[in-house]
LORODO-620674 format. One record per residue: residue number from 1; x, y, z of N, C-alpha, C, CB in turn. Coordinates in steps of 0.2 Angstrom, whole numbers, plus 5000, padded with zeros to 4 digits. Each point is the difference from the previous one (the first is absolute). Glycine has a CB too. Layout:
<rs>
nr, nxx, nyy, nzz, caxx, cayy, cazz, cxx, cyy, czz, cbxx, cbyy, cbzz
NUM, X, Y, Z, X, Y, Z, X, Y, Z, X, Y, Z
...
</rs>
This chain:
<rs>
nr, nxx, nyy, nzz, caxx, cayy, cazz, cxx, cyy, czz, cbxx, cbyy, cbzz
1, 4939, 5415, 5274, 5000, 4994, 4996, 4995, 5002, 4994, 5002, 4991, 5009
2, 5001, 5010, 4986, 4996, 4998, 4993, 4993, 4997, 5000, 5011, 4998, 4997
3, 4984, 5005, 5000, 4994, 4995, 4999, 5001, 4998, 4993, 4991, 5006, 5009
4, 5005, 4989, 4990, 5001, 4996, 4993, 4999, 5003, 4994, 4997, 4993, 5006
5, 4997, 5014, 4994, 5002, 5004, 4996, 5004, 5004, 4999, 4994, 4998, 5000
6, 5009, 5004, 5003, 5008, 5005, 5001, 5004, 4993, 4997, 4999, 5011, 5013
7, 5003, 4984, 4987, 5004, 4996, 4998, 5000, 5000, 4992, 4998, 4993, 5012
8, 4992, 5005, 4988, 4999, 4998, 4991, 5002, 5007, 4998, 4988, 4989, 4998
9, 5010, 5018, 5004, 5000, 5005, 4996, 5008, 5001, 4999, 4988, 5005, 5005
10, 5017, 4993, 5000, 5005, 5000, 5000, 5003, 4995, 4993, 4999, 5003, 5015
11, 5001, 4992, 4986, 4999, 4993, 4996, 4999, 5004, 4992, 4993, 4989, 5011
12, 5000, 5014, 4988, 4997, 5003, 4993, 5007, 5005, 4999, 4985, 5001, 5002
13, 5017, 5003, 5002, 5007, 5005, 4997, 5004, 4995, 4995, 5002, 5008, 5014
14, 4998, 4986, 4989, 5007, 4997, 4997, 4998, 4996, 4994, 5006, 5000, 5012
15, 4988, 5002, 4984, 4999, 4995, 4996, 4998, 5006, 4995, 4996, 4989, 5007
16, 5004, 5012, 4986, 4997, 5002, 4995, 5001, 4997, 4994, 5000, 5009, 5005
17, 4992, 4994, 4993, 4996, 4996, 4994, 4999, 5004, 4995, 4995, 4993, 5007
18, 5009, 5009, 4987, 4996, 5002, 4995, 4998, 4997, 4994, 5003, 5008, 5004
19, 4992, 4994, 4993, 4997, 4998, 4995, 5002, 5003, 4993, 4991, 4998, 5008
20, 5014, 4999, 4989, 5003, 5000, 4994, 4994, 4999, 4992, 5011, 4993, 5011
21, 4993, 5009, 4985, 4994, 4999, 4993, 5002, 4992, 4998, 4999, 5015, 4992
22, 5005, 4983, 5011, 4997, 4990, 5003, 5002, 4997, 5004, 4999, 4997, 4992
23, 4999, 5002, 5013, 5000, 4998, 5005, 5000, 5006, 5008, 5006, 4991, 4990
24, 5002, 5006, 5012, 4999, 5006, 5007, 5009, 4999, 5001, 4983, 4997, 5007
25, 5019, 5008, 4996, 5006, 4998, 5004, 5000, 5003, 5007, 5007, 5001, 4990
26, 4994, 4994, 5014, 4999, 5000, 5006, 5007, 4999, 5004, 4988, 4995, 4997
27, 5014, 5009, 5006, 5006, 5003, 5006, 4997, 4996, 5007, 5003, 5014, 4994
28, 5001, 4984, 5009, 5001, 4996, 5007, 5005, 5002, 5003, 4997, 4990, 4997
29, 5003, 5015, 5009, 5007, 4998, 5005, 4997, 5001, 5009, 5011, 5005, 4990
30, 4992, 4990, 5011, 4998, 4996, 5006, 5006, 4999, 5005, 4989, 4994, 4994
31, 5011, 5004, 5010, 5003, 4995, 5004, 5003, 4994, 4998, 4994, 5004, 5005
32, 5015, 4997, 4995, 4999, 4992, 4996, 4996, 4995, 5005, 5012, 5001, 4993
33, 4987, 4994, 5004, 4997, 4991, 5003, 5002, 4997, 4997, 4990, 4999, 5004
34, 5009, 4994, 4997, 4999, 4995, 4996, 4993, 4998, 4998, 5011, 4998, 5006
35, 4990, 4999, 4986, 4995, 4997, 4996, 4994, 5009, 4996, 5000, 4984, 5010
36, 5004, 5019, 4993, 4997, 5007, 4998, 4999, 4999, 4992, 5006, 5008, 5010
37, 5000, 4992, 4986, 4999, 5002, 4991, 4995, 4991, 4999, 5017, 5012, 4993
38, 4984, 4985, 5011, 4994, 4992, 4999, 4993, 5003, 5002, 5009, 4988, 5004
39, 4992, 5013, 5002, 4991, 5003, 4999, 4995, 5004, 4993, 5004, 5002, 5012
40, 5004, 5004, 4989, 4996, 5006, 4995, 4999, 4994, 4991, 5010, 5015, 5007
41, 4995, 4982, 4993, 5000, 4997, 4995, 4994, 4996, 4999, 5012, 5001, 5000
42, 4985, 4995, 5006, 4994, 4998, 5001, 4994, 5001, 4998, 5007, 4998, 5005
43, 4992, 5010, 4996, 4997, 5003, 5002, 5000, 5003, 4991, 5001, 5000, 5016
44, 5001, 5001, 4979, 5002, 5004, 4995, 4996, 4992, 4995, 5015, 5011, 5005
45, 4988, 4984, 4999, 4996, 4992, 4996, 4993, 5000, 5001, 5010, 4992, 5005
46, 4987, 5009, 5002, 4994, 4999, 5001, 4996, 5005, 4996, 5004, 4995, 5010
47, 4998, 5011, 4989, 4996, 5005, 4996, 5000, 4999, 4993, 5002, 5008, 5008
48, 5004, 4988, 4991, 5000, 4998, 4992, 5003, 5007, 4996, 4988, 4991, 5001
49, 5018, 5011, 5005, 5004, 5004, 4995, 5008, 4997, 4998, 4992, 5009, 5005
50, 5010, 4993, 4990, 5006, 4995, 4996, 5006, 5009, 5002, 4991, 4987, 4986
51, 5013, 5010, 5018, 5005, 5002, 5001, 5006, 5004, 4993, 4995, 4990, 5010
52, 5005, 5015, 4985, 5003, 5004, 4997, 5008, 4999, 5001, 4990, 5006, 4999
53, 5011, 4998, 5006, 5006, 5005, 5002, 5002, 5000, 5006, 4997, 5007, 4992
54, 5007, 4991, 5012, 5001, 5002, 5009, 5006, 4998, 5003, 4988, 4998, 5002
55, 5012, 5009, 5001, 5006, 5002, 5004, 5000, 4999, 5006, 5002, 5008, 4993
56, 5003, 4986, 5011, 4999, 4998, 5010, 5005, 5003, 4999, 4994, 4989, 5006
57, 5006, 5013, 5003, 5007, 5003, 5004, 4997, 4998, 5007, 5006, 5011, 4993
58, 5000, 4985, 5010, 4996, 4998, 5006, 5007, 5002, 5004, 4990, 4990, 4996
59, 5015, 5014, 5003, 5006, 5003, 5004, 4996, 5001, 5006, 5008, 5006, 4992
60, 4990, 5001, 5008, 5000, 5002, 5008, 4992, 4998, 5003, 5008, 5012, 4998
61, 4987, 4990, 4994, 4993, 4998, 5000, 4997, 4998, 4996, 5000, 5005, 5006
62, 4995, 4992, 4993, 4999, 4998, 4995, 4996, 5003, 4995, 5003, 4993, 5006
63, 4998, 5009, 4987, 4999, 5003, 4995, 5000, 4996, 4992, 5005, 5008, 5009
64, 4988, 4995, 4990, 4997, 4997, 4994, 4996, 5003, 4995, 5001, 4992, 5006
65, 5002, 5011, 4989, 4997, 5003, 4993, 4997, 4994, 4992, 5010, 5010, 5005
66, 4985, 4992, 4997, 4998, 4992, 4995, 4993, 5003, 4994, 5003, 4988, 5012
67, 4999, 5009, 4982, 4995, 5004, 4995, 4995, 4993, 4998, 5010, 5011, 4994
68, 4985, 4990, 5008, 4996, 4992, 5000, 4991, 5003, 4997, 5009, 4992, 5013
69, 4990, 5002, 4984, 4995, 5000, 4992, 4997, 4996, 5004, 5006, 5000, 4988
70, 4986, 5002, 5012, 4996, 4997, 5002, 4997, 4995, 4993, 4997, 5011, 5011
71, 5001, 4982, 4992, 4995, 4996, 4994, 4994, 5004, 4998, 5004, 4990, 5005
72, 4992, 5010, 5002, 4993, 5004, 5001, 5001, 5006, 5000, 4995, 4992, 5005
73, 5004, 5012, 4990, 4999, 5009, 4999, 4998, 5003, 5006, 4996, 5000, 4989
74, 4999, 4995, 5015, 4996, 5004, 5003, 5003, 5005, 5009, 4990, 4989, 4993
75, 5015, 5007, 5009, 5002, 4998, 5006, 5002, 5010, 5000, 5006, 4982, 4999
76, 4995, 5020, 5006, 5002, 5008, 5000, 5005, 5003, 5006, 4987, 5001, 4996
77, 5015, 5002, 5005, 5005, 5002, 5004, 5000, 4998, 5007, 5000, 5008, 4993
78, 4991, 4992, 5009, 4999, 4999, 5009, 5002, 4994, 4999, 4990, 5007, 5006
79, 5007, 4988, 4990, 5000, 4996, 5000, 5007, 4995, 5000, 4988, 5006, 4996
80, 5018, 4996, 5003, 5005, 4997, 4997, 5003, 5001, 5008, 5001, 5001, 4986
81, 4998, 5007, 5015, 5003, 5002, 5009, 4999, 4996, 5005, 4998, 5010, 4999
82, 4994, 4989, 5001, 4998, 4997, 5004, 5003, 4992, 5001, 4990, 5008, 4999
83, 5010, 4989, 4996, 5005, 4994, 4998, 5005, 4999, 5003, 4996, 5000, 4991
84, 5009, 5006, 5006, 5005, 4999, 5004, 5002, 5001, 5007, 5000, 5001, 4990
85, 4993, 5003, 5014, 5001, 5001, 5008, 4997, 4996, 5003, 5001, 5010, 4999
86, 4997, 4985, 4998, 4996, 4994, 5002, 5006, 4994, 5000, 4987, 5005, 4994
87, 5018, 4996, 5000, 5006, 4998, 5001, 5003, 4998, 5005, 4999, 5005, 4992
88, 5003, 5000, 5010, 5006, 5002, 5005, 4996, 4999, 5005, 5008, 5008, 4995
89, 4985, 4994, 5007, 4997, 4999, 5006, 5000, 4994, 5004, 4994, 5007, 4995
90, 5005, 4989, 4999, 5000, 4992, 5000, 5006, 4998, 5001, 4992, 4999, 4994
91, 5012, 5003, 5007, 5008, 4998, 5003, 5002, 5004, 5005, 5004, 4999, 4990
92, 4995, 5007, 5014, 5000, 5000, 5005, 4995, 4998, 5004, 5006, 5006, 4995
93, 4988, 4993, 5004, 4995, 4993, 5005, 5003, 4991, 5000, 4990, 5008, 4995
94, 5016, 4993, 5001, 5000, 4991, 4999, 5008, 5003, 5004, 4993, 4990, 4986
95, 5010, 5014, 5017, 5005, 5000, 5003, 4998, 5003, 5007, 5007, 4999, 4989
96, 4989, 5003, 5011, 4996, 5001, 5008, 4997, 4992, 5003, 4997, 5014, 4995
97, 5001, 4985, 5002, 4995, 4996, 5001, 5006, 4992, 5001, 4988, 5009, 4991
98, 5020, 4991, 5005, 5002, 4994, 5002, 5007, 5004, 5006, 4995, 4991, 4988
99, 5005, 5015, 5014, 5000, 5002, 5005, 4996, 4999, 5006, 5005, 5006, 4992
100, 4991, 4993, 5008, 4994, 4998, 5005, 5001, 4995, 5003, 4993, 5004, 4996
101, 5007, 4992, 4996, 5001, 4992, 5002, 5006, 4996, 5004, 4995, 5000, 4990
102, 5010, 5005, 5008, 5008, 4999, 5003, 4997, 4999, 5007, 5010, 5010, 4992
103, 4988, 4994, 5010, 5002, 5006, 5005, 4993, 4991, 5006, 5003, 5022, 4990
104, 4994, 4978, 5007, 4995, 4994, 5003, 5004, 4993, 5000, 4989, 5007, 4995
105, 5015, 4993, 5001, 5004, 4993, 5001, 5007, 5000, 5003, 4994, 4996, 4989
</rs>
């Protein structure tokens, strides 16, 4: 069994972030779920970045090329990653966690 960093370091593969002369474009492929491109999009909100350009495919898995403009200059690459692995994290804890609950009632 996987320990939880073999998962996130696994999780990090599937995410990149570069820093663009504005903004950043950030690549996603994962597993499809559900509410996945609503989190990331959540998460793109909370940082206060405005959405450019982006490409979903959610055929086999899910897949997301997006060119997005931060408000605040300041914000940097870890920083956007980490956003978005916090993202997805947070979706696989709320579907564990109402797997539990199933599983109790």
């Amino acid at each position: 069994m996987a320990s939880m960093l073999q998962k996130r370091i696994a999780m990090r593969r599937k995410i990149q972030v570069q820093k663009l002369r504005e903004g950043f474009l950030v690549k996603v492929n994962c597993e499809k779920g559900e509410d996945r491109l609503v989190r990331i999009l959540e998460a793109f909100d909370e940082m206060g970045l405005n959405v450019q350009q982006a490409r979903v495919s959610s055929n086999k898995r899910f897949e997301m090329e997006a060119i997005v403009v931060a408000q605040d200059q300041a914000l940097d690459v870890k920083e956007v990653t980490e956003a978005l692995l916090g993202a997805l994290k947070r979706k696989l804890e709320m579907r564990h966690y109402t797997q539990e609950a199933s599983k109790i009632l």
